[in-house]
C-alpha positions in Angstrom: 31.2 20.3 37.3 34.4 19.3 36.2 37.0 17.6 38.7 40.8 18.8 39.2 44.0 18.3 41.0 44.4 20.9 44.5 47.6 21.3 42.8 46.2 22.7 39.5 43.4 24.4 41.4 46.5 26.8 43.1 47.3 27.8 39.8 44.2 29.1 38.9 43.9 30.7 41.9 47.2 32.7 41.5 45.9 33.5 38.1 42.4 34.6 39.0 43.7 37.2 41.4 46.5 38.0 38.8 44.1 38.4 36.4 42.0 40.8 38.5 45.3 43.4 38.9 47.6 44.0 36.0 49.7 45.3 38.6 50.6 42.1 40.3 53.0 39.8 39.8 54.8 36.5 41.2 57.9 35.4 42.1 59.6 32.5 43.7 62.6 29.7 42.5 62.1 27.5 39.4 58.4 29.3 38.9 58.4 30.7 35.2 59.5 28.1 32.6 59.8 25.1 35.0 56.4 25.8 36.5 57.2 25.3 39.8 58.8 22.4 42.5 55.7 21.0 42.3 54.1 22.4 39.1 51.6 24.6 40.4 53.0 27.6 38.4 52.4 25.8 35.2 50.6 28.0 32.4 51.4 31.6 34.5 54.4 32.5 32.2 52.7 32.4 29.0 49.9 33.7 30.1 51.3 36.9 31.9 55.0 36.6 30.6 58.4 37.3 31.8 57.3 40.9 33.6 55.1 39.5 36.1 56.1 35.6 36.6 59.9 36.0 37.7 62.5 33.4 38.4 64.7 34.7 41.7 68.2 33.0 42.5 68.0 30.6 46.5 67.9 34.2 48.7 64.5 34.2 50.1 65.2 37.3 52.7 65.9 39.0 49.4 63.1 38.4 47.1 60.6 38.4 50.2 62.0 41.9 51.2 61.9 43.4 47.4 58.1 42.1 47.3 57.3 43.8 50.4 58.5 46.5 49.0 57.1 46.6 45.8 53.6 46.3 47.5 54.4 49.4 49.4 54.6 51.2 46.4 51.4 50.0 44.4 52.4 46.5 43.3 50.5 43.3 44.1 53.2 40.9 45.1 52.7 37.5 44.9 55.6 35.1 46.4 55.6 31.5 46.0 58.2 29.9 49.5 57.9 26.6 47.9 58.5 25.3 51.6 56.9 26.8 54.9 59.5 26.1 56.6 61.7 28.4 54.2 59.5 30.8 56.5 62.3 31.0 59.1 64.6 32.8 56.3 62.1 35.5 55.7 61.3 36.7 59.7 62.1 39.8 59.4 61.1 41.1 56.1 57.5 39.3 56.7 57.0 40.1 60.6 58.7 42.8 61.4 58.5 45.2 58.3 55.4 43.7 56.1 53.0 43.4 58.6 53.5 46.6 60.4 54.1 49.0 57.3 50.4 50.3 56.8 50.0 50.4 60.6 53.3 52.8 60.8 52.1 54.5 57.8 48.7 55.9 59.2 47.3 53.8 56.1 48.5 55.8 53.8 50.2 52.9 52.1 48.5 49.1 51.8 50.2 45.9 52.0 49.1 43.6 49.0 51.6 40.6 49.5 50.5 37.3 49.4 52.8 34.5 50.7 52.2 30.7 49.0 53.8 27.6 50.5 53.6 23.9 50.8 53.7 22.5 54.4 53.0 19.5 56.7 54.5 16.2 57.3 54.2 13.2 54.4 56.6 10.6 53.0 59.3 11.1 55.3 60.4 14.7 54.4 62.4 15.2 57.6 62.5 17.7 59.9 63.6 20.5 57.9 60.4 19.7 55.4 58.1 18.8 57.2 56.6 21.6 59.7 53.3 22.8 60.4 55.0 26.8 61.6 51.9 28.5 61.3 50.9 29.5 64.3 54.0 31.8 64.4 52.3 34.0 62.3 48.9 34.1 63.7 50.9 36.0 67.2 52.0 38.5 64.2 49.4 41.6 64.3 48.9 42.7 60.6 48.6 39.1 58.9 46.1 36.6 57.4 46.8 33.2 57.5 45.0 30.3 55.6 44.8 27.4 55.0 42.1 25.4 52.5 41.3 21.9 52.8 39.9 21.6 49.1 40.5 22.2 45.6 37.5 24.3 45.0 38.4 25.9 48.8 42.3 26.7 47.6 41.2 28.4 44.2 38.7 31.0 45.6 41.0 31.8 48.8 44.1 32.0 46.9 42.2 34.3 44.5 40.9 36.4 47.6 44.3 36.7 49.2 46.1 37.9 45.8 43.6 40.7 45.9 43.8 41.4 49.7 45.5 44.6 50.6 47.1 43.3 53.7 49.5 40.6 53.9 48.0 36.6 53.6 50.3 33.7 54.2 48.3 30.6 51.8 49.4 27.4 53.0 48.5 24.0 51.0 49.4 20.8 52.6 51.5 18.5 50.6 49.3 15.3 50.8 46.2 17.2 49.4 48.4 18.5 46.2 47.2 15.7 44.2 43.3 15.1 45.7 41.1 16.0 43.1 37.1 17.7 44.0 35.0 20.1 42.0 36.0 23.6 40.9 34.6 26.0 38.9 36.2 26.7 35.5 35.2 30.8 35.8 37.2 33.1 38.3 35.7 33.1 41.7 37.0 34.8 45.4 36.0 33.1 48.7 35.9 35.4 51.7 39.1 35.0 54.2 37.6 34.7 57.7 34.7 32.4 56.9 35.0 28.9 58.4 32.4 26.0 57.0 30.4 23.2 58.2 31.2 19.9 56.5 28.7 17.8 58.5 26.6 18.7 60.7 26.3 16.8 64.3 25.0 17.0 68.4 27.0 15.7 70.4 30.6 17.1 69.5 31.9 20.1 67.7 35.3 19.2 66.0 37.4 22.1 64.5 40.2 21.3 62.2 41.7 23.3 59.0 44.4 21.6 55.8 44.5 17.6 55.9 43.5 17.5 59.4 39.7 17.8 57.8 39.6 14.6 56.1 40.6 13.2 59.8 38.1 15.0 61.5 35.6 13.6 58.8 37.1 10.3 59.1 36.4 9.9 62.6 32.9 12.0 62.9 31.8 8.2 60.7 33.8 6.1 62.4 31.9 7.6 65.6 28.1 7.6 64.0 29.0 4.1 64.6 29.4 4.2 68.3 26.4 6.4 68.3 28.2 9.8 68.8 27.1 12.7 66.2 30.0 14.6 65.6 29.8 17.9 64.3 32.5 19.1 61.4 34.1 22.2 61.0 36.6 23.5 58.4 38.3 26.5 59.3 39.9 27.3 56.4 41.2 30.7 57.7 43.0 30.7 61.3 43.0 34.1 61.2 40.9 35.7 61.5 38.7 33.0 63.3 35.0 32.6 62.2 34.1 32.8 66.2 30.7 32.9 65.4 30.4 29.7 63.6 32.5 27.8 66.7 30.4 29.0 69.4 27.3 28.5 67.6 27.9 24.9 67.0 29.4 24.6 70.7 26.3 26.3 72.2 24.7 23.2 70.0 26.6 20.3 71.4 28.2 21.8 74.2 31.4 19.9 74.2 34.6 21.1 71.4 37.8 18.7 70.0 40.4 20.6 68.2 42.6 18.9 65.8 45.3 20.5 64.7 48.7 19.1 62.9 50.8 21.9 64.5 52.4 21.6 68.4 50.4 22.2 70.8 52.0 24.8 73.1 50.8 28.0 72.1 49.4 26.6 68.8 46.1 27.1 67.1 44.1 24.7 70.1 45.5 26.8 72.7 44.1 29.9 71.0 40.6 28.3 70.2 40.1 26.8 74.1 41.3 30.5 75.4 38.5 31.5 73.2 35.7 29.7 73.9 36.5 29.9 77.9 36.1 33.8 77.1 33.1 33.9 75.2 31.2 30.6 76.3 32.1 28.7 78.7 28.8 28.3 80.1 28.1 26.3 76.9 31.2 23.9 77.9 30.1 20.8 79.2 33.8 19.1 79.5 37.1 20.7 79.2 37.9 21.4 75.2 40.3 18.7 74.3 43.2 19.0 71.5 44.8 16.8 69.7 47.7 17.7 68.1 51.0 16.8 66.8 53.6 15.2 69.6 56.1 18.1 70.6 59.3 16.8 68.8 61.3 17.5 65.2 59.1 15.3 63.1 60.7 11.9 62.4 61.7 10.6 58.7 61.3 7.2 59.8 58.1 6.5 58.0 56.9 4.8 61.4 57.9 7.3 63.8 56.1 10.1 61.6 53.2 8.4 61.8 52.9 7.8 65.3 53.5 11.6 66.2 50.8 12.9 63.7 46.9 13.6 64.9 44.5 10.8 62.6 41.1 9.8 62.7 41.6 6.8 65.9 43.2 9.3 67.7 40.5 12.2 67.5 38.4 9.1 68.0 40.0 8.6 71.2 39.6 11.9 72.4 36.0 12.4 71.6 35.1 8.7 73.8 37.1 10.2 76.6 35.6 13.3 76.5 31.7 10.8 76.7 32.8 8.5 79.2 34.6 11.3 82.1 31.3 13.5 81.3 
């Protein structure tokens, strides 16, 4: 199979869900001609032309509300944020109209908008490039929220989410963009809700979604050398949560490490240790333990960035104290 860029891979994943729908269309700044901040619109102007792949002026409350809009009234409306943290412009026009509009509406009308973004921390962006917001969307009711770890993973969900009639925020994370992995060459749609096992372990279940999987992978080896199996999940969705897949693997090894590059107060680990204490605590053996981002604006010193951001030692760290106090 032939090997490609995650970055080109989201480009054939806006076009396979494009392709699907004649009525859809994307817009977003510098996207047509330019091909994007990043280049990951490359190829969508000339193959669906000026109608459906717009260029929109630096107003994202704007284009985001037109979109919503236009997906009210029959239109599959792709927008590409460039930025997650751009998210903060677009609040009300996501939150507080898209997602509730076919809820108000009795379901007479759908909500086909699908929100694309780049996010997480890498080469000293700052702190107004740099965030891993997410979770503010998973406390939204109405909205999807992914976020794929590999190329082949990014194509088929993107895909998927294009053709979803309720609103899906994609987010890629900026130090994958250029990781290359299989992908298939034909169209293809990955279902949204479906986490996956990467490797499969007994003594530890560790969750993670985005970069934070090649951590988690990282460290399961680095822990096969202690003699500690770690188990590997991808989300790829956080939400809706593959809940089956976590507390079968818990009931399995019977102890959990989430790692997760967003905050941890009322992030994504909060969410997943309320869950499993719900639904299966008896399978707990030790108290879930998260490792997350430290809870301050992430740094541009290159130094400081790294020392606030989850890696492989320190999911490491966290798996050996979970051994030794159990």
């Amino acid at each position: 199979m032939r090997q490609i860029t995650y970055l080109q891979a989201i480009r054939e994943g806006f076009a396979a869900g494009m392709r699907r729908d004649n009525g859809s269309f994307i817009v977003g700044e510098g996207i047509a001609v330019r091909g994007g901040c990043f280049g990951h619109t490359k190829g969508l102007y000339e193959e669906f032309g000026a109608e459906r792949v717009l260029d929109l002026p630096i107003s994202e409350a704007s284009f985001v509300g037109m979109c919503a809009a236009a997906a009210a009234c029959g239109s599959r409306a792709v927008v590409d944020l460039m930025y997650l943290d751009f998210s903060t412009l677009v609040m009300d026009q996501l939150v507080n109209q898209a997602t509730k509009f076919r809820y108000i509406s009795g379901g007479q009308f759908t909500m086909p908008l699908t929100l694309s973004a780049v996010f997480g921390a890498q080469g000293s962006a700052g702190c107004h490039h740099s965030q891993s917001l997410y979770p503010w969307f998973v406390y939204a009711p109405g909205i999807k929220v992914v976020i794929p770890s590999t190329p082949y993973d990014v194509k088929g969900l993107l895909a998927s989410a294009v053709v979803d009639d309720n609103p899906v925020v994609v987010l890629e994370h900026r130090a994958l963009l250029g990781r290359k992995g299989d992908v298939p060459e034909e169209d293809y749609f990955l279902p949204i809700g479906e986490a996956a096992v990467l490797r499969e372990g007994r003594d530890v279940t560790v969750l993670s979604s985005g970069l934070m999987v090649s951590h988690a992978l990282q460290a399961a080896a680095m822990l096969a050398e202690k003699g500690v199996s770690a188990e590997v999940i991808d989300l790829r969705t956080i939400w809706p949560l593959d809940e089956k897949t976590i507390i079968e693997s818990l009931k399995k090894t019977l102890k959990l490490v989430v790692v997760d590059e967003g905050h941890a107060p009322c992030g994504i680990g909060a969410e997943i240790t309320a869950l499993v204490q719900e639904k299966a605590f008896d399978y707990l053996d030790a108290p879930v333990a998260r490792v997350h981002t430290a809870h301050v604006p992430i740094p541009f010193a290159p130094e400081l960035e790294r020392f606030v951001l989850p890696n492989a030692e320190k999911v490491v760290q966290a798996v050996l104290a979970m051994q030794t106090r159990w």
